[in-house]
MIDO-835862 format. One line per 5 residues: their letters; for each residue z, y, x of N, C-alpha, C. Coordinates in steps of 0.001 Angstrom, whole numbers, always signed. Layout:
// residues N
A> Z:Y:X:Z:Y:X:Z:Y:X ~ ...;
//
This chain:
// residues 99
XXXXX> -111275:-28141:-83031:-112309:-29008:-82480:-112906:-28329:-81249 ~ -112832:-28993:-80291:-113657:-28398:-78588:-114932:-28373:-79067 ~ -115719:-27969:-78113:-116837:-27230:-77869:-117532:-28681:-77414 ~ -118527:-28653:-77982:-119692:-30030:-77007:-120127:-29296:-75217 ~ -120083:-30858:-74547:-119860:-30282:-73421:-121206:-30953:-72856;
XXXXX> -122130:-30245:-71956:-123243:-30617:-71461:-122992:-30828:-70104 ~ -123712:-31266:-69269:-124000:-31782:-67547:-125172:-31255:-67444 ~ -125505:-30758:-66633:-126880:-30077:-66120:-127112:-30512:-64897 ~ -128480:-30893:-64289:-129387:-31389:-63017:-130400:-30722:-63669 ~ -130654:-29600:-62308:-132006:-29106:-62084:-132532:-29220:-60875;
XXXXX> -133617:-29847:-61340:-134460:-29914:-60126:-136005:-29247:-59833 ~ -136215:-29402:-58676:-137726:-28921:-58532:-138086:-27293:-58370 ~ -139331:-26638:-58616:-139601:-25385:-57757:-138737:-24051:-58814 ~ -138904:-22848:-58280:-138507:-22218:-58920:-138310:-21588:-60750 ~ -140002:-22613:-60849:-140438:-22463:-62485:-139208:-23203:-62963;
XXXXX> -138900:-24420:-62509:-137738:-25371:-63172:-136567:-24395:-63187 ~ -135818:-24191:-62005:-134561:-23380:-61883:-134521:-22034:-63452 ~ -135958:-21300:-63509:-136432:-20271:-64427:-135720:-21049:-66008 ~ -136426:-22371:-65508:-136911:-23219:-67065:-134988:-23410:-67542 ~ -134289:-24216:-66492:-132830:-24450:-66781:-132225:-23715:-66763;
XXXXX> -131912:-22360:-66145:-131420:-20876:-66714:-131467:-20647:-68121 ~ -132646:-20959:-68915:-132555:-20512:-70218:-132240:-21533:-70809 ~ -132067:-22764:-70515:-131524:-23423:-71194:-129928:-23707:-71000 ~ -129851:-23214:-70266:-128591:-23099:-70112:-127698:-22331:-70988 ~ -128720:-20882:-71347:-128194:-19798:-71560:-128236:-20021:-72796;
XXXXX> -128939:-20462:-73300:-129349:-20987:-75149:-128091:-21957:-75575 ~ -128003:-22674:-74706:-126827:-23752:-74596:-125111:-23152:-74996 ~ -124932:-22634:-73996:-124116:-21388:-73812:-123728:-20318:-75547 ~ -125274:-19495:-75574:-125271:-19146:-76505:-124714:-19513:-77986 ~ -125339:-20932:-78161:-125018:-22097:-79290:-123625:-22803:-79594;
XXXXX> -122667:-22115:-78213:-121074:-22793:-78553:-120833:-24017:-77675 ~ -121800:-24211:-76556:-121730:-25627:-75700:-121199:-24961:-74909 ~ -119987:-26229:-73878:-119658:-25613:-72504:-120376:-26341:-71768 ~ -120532:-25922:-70718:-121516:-26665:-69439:-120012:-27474:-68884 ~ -120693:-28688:-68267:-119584:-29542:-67667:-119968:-29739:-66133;
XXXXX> -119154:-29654:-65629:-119729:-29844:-63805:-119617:-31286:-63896 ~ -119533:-32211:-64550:-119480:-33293:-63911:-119897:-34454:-64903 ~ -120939:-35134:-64770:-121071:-35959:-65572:-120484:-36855:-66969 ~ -119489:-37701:-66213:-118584:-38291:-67074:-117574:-37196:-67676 ~ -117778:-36283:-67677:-116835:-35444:-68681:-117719:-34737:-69767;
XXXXX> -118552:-35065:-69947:-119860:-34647:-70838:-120121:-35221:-71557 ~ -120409:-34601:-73208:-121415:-35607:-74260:-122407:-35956:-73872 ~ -123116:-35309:-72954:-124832:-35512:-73068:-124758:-34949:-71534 ~ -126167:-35430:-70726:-126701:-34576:-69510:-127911:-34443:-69531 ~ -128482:-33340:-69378:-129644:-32749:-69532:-130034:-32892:-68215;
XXXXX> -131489:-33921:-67957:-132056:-33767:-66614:-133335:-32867:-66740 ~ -133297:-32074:-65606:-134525:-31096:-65862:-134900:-31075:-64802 ~ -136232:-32108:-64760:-137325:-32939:-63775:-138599:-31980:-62997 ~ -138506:-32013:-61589:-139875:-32118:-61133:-140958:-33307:-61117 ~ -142438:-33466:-60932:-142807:-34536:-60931:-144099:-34097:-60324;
XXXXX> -144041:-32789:-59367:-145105:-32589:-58587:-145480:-33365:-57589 ~ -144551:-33382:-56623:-144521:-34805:-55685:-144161:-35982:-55929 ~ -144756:-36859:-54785:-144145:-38693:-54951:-142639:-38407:-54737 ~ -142391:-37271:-53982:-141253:-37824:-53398:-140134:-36958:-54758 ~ -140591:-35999:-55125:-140028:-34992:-56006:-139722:-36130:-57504;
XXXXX> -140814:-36801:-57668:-140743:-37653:-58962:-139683:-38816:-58378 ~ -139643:-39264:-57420:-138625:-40156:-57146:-137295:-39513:-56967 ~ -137094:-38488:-56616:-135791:-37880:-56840:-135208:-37530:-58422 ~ -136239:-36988:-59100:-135988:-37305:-60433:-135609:-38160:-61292 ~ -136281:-39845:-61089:-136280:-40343:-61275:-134610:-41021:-60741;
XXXXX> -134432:-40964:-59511:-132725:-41064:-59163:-132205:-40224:-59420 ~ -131821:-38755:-60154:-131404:-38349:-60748:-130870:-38946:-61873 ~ -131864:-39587:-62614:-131675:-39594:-64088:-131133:-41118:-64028 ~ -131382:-41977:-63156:-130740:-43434:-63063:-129674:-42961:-62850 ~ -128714:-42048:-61904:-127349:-41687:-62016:-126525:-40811:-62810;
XXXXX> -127240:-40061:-63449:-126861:-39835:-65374:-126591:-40739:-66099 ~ -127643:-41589:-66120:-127442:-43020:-67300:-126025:-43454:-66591 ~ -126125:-43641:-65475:-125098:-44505:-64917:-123548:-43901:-65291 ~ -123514:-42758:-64641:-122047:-41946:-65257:-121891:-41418:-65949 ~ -122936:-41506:-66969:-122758:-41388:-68168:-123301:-42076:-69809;
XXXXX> -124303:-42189:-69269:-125266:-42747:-71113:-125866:-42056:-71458 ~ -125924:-40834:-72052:-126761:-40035:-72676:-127265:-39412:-72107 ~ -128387:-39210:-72182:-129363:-38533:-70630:-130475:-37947:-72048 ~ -130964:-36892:-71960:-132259:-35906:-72049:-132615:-35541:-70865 ~ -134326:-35543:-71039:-135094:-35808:-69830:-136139:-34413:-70188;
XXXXX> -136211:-33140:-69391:-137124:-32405:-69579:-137832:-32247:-68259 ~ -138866:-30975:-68650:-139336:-30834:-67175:-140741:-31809:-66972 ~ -141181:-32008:-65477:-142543:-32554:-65614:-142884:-33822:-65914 ~ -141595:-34300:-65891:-141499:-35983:-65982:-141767:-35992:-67630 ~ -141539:-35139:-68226:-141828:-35469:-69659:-143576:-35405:-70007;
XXXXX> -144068:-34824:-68944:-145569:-35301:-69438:-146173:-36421:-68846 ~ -145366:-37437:-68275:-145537:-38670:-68352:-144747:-39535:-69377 ~ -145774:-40055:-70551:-145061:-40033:-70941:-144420:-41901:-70834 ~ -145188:-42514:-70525:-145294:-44103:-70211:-144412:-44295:-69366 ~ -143954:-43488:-68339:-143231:-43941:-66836:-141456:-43498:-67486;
XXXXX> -141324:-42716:-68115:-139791:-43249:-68455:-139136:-44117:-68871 ~ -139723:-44412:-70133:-139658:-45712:-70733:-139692:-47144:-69510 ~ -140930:-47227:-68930:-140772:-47915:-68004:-139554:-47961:-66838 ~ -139188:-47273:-66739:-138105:-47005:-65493:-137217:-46405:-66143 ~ -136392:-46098:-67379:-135569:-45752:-67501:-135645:-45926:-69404;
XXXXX> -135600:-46777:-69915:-135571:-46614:-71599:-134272:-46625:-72000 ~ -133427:-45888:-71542:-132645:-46066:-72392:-132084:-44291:-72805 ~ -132965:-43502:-71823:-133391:-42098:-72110:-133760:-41700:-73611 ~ -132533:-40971:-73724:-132120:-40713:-75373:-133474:-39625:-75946 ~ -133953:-38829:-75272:-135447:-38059:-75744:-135820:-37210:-74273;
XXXX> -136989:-37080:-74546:-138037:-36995:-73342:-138814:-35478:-74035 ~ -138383:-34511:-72804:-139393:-33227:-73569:-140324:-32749:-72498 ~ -141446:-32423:-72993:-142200:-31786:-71964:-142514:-30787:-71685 ~ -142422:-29897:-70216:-142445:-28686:-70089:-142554:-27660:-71157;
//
């Protein structure tokens, strides 16, 4: 049996890059391979800024082109402490974590 395979998008300031390193590495750790590419992935982990308008809208198109090439989308990062605006703009976001 293969290994579950993840997609990773990180976005936003250096705390994020900090934040998806270890999750990466936990990931890693746990028997997952990282996948460079969406559609070759069980799952994609978006890991959101939501400091700026413009930062939350990139996030936010991030994660509309996860769903898209793929389906299963986890949503971490700052967008998860909103918690009303995913749902709104994106419900079909399999779980939502916050920083």
């Amino acid at each position: 049996m293969s290994a579950p395979r993840v997609s990773f998008v990180s976005l936003g300031c250096p705390k994020a890059l900090v934040d998806s390193e270890r999750i990466i590495t936990r990931l890693r750790a746990e028997g997952y391979e990282i996948a460079r590419k969406h559609d070759g992935a069980d799952l994609v982990v978006v890991n959101t800024c939501g400091f700026l308008d413009s930062a939350r809208d990139e996030s936010l198109d991030a994660i509309g082109s996860a769903l898209s090439e793929n389906g299963r989308v986890i949503v971490t990062g700052c967008l998860g402490a909103e918690p009303r605006l995913l749902p709104e703009k994106h419900p079909n976001v399999l779980e939502t974590n916050e920083p």
